[in-house]
C-alpha positions in Angstrom: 2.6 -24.7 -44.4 2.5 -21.1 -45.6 5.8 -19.6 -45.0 7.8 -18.4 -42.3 4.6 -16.1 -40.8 2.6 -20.1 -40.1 6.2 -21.7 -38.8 6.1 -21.9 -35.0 10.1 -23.2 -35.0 11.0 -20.7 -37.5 9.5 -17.5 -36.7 7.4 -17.5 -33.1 10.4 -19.2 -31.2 13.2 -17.5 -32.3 11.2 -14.1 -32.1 10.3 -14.8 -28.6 13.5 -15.6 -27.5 14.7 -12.7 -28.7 12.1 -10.7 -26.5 12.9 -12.7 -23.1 17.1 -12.3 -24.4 17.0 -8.3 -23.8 14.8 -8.7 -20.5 17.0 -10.6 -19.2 19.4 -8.4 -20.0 17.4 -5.5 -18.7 17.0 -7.8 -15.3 20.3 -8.2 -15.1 22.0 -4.6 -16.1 19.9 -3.2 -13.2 20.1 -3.5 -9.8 16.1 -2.7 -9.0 14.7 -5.0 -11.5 17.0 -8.0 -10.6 15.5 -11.0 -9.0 16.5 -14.4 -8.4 13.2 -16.0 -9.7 12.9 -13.6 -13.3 16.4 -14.3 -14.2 15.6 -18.1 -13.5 12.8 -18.0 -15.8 13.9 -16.4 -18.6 17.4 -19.1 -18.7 14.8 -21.6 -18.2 12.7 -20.4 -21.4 15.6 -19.6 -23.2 17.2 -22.9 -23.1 13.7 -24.5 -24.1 13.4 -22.2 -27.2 17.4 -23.1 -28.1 16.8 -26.7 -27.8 13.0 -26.5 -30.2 15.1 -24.1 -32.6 18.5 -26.2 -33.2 17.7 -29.6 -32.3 13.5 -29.6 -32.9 13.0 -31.0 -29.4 9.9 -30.6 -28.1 9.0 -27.5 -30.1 5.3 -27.7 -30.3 5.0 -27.8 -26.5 7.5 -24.9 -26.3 5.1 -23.0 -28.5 2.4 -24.3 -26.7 3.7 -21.9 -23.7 3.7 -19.0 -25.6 0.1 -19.2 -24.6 1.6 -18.3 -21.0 2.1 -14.4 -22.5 -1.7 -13.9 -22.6 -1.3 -12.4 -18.9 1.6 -10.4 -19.8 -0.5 -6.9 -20.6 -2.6 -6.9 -17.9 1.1 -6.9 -15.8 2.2 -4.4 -17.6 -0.8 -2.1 -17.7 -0.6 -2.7 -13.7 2.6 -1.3 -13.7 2.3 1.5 -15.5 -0.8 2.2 -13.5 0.8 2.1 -10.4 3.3 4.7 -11.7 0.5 6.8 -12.2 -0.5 6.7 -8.6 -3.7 5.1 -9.5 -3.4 2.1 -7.6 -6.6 3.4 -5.6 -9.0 3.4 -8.9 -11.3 0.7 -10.2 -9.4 0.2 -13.5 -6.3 -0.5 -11.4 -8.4 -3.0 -8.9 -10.3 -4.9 -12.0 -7.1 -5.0 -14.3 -6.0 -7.0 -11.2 -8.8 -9.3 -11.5 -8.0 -9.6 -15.1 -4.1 -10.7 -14.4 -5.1 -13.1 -11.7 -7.9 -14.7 -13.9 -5.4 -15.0 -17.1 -2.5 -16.1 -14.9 -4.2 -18.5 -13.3 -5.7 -20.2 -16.4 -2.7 -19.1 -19.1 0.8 -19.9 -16.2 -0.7 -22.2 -13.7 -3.7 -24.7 -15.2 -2.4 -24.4 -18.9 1.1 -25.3 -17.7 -0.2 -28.1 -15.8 -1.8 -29.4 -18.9 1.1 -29.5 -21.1 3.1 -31.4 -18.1 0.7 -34.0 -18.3 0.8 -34.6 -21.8 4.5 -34.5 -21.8 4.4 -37.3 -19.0 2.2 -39.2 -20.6 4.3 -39.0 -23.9 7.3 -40.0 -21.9 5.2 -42.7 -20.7 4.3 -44.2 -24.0 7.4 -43.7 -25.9 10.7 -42.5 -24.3 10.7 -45.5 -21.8 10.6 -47.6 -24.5 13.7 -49.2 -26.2 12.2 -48.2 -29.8 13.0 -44.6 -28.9 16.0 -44.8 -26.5 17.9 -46.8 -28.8 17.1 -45.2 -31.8 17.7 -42.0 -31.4 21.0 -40.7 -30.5 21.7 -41.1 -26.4 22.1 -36.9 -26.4 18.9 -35.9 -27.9 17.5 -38.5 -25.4 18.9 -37.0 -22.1 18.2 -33.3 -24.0 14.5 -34.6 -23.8 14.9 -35.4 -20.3 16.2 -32.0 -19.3 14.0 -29.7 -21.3 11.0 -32.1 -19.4 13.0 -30.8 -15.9 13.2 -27.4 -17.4 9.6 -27.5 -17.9 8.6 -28.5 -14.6 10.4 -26.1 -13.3 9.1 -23.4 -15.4 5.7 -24.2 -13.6 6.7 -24.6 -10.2 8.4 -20.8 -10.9 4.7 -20.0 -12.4 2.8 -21.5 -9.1 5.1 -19.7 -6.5 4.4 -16.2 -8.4 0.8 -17.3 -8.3 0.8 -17.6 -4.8 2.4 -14.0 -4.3 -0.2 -13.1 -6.4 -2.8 -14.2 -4.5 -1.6 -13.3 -1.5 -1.5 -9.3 -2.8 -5.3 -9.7 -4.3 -6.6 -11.0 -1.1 -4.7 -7.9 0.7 -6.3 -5.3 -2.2 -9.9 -6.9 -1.5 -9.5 -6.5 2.1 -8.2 -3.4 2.1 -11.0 -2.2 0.1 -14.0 -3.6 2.2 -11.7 -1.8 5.7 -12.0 1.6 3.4 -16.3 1.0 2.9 -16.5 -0.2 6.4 -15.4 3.4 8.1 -17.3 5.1 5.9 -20.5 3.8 6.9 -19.8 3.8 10.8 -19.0 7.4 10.1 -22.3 8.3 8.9 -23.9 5.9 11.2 -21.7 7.8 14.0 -22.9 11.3 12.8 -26.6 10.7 12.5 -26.5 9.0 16.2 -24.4 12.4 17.3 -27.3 14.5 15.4 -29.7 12.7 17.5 -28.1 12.8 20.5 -27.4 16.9 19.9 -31.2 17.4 19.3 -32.3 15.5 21.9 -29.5 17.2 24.4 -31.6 20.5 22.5 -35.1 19.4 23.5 -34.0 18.6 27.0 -32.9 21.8 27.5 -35.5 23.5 26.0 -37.9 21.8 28.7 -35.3 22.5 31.2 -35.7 26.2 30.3 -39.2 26.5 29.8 -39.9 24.9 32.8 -37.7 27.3 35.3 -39.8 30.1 33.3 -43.0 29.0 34.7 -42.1 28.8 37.7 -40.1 32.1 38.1 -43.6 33.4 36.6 -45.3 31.6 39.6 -43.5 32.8 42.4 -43.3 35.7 41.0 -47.2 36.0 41.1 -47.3 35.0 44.7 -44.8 37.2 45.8 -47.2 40.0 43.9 -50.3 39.0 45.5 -48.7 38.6 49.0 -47.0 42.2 48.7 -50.4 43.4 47.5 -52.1 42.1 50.2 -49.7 43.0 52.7 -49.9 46.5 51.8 -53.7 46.5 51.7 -53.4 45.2 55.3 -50.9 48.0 56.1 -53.1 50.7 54.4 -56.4 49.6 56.4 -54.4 49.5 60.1 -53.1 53.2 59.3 -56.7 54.0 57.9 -57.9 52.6 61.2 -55.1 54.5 63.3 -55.8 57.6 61.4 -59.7 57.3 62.6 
């Protein structure tokens, strides 16, 4: 009890539905937001919260899904993000991580959960006569669709899952192939460095061995030219005597 505010039928349903009425209506006044598989949802949900409202079918496991809007910030944050161009930075790349962890848990497992409680309740009461023939035959085969509607609900979760996993697994490779380059890079330039001072040193030798021997012929072709002129000195000393 406690009033409206504590009423899941009579405040937290109709509020919701109110919220997923005008995005639908956003989805479907513009042409760059609509898609097939948000406008499915959101009929889906909407009839759900119609039937737990007016006809108080299955309304604790509709408001059991509103669990399923625990992943809903983290989207939009990754959107608005994205706007920013920031889809680059670490608070874009870990609020991903933080919308694949809650969807996972909040759309796909929780989901899952509440399908096998409603199978199992469906099991144990609405094959059996007491229920089908007590209650009145539409409420029964209302039951039975907002159980379709549900499963389909989840199927819609698990094939945006798997888009969803499918872009994380492209951000996390993309990010290793942006730390991979950088490394070679610097693995590149310190082999070119190497390479450059060893090309240096080679030629350094190179150099300093065509000195000394330009200074050693050079010393030869001194002395010869020395002594060849002594020689030619002495003979015209000799002539001269």
């Amino acid at each position: 009890g406690g009033g409206p505010w504590w009423d899941c039928r009579a405040f937290y349903l109709p509020a919701f539905g109110g919220y997923l009425a005008y995005d639908l209506a956003l989805c479907l006044g513009h042409s760059s937001l609509r898609e097939s598989f948000t406008a499915m949802h959101h009929i889906v949900v909407l009839l759900a919260i119609v039937a737990a409202v007016r006809w108080d079918l299955c309304s604790a496991y509709v408001g059991a899904l509103l669990v399923n809007e625990v992943s809903t910030p983290f989207l939009n944050a990754r959107y608005f993000l994205w706007k920013l161009g920031l889809e680059n930075s670490k608070a874009y790349f870990y609020n991903g991580l933080a919308l694949y962890a809650t969807f996972s848990i909040c759309r796909v497992a929780w989901i899952f959960a509440i399908m096998l409680q409603i199978g199992w309740a469906w099991y144990e009461v609405g094959f059996h006569q007491a229920f089908v023939y007590t209650e009145p035959p539409a409420r029964v085969v209302l039951a039975a669709v907002l159980t379709t509607l549900a499963f389909c609900h989840w199927a819609i979760n698990v094939w945006w899952f798997k888009l969803l996993t499918k872009k994380v697994m492209e951000t996390i490779t993309q990010r290793k192939k942006e730390h991979k380059p950088v490394q070679h890079q610097a693995t590149a330039n310190c082999l070119s460095s190497t390479s450059a001072a060893n090309l240096q040193q080679i030629g350094n030798e190179k150099s300093s061995q065509a000195s000394v021997s330009c200074g050693g012929g050079g010393g030869e072709r001194n002395s010869k030219s020395s002594d060849g002129g002594g020689e030619l000195s002495s003979g015209s000393r000799s002539g001269t005597t």
